[in-house]
N, C-alpha and C positions, 0 to 999 in steps of 0.2 A: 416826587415820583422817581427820579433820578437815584434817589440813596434805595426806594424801596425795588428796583430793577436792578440795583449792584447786589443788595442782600438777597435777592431769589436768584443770582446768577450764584453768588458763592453757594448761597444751599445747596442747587443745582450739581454745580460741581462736587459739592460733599457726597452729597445723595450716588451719585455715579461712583467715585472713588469707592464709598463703602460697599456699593451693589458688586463692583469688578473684584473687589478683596475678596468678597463674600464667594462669589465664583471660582475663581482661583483655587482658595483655599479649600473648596468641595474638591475641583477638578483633582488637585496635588492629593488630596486625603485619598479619592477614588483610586487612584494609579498608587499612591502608595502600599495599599488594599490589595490589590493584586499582586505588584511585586512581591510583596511580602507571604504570600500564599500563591502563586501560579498554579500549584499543582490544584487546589480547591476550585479554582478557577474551571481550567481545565475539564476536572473531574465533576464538575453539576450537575446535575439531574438534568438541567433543560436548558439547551441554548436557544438566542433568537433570532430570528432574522434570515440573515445570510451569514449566521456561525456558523461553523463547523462543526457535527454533531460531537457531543462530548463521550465522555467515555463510557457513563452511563448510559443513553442514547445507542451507541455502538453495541452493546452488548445487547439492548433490547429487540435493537433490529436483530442482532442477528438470531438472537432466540427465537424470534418471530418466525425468521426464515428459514428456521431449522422445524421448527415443529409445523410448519404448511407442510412438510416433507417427511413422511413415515420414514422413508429409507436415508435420511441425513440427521437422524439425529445425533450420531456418531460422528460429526465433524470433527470434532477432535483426534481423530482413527488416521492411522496413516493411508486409507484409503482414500482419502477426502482431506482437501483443503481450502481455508477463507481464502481468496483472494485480493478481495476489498468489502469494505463494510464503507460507506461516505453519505454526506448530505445529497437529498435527489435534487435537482437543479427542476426548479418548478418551470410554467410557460413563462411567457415575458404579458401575457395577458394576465394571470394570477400575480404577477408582481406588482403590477400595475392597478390591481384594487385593491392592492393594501393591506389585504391577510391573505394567510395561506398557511396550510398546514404544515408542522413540521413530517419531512418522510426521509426516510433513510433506504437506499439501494443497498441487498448484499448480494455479492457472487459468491457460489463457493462452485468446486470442480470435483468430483466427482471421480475418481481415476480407474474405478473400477466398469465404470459405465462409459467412460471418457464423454461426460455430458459436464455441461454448465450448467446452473442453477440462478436464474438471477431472481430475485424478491424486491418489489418498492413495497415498504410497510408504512404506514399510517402512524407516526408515532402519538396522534391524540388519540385515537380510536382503536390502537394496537392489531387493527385487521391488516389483512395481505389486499393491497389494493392494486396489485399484478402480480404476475409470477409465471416465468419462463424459462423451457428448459430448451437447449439448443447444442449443437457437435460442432467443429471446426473451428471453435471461437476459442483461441487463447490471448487473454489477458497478460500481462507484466508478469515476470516469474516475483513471488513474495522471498521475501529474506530465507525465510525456513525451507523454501525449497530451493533454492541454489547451493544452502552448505549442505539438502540432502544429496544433489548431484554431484558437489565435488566430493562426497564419502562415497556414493555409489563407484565414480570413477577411478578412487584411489582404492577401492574394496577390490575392484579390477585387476588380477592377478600380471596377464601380460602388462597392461598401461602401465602399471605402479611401475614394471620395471624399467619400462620405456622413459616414464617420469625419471626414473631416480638415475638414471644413465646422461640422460638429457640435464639433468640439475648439476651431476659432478661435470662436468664438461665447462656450463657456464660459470657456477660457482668454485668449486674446485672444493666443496664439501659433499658427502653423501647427505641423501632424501633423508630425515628419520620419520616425522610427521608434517601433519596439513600444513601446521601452522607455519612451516618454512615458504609458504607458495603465497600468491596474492591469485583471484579470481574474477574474471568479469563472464557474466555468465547473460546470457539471451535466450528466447523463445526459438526455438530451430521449427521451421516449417518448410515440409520436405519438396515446396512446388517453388520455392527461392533456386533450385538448384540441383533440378529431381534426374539428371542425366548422368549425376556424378555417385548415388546414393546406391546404397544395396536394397533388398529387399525389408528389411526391420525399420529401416533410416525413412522408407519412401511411405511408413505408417505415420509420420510425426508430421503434425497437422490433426490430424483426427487424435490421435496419442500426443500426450504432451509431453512433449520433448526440451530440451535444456541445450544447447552450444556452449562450451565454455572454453576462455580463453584462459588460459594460462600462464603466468611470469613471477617471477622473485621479486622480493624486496625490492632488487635495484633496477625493475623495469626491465627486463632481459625477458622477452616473451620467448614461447615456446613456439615452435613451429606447428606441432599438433594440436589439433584443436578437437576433444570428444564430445561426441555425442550421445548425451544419457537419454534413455526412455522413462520418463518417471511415472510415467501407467506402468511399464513391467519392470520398472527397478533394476536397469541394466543399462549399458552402453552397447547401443548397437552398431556404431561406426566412428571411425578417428580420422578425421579429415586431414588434410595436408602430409601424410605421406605413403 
């Protein structure tokens, strides 16, 4: 009894050993599989869970959410920009039975109506299963529209010169282009500070507006700080001086 309780204990342990090898060596394969392609990863038609909609995904919503909307299907248009396209965060009841559909929120802006647009779409059923349009709501500025506000600012005939006065001063080189400046740029809403603003500046809130901060290379911030209108594609006031 004795020898046959030592030989089912060594099995035992064989048995375990090659079950854990056998895991391992999925798990190592699985992760190797993605390293080795991230971007396919990334780029799949369907994520699950609580992924992050992929890229494919991304686009569907926002086609979705563009064609709910006669008058957006030109998001592309510099009248109109995506703001966010992301996974919709379902209830914490729908989490809790264990399916739930994938949905994807997009916002886009509208700059010629100064409206928001948001869409939840359905990505199994590809319908609009909300859709809301709203004023005074601005979102995070996107990347493409911060380097259009630092062009509209420096398109600015007095700024630019104000800029390039202000650069030789700290730098001790003249302005040529952008790419000499560094920029941090914010949503300006004109009730942050509406006793100091003129008449064009005290639109931004409803009009979306840009603040941007200004400095070199070597962190040497600018004292002025403008304010671009990127509904009317202009700078309607330069703060701080």
């Amino acid at each position: 009894m004795r020898r046959f309780l030592h030989r089912y204990n060594q099995l035992n342990k064989w048995a375990i050993t090659c079950v854990m090898g056998l895991l391992i060596g999925l798990l190592l394969a699985g992760m190797s599989a993605r390293a080795s392609s991230p971007t396919a990863f990334l780029l799949g038609a369907t994520g699950v869970g609580f992924d992050a909609l992929t890229q494919q995904e991304q686009d569907r919503v926002l086609a979705a959410a563009l064609s709910a909307n006669a008058t957006m299907v030109h998001a592309a248009d510099a009248a109109q920009e995506v703001l966010l396209v992301e996974r919709h965060q379902e209830t914490k009841d729908a989490y809790q039975s264990g399916h739930w559909a994938r949905r994807g929120d997009a916002y886009i802006y509208d700059y010629a109506t100064d409206t928001l647009t948001y869409a939840l779409i359905n990505l199994e059923t590809g319908q609009v299963d909300a859709k809301e349009e709203t004023q005074f709501v601005q979102l995070p500025l996107t990347e493409g529209e911060i380097d259009r506000a630092l062009d509209i600012a420096y398109a600015d005939e007095a700024l630019r010169t104000k800029l390039a006065a202000l650069f030789l001063a700290v730098s001790g080189e003249p302005l040529a282009d952008l790419s000499q400046l560094n920029v941090k740029a914010f949503v300006f809403r004109a009730d942050s500070m509406p006793e100091d603003l003129n008449g064009a500046a005290r639109q931004c809130g409803l009009h979306r507006c840009a603040q941007l901060l200004i400095f070199t290379h070597d962190d040497v911030a600018f004292e002025m700080q403008p304010i671009v209108d990127l509904s009317f594609g202009q700078v309607v006031q330069v703060l701080g001086q």
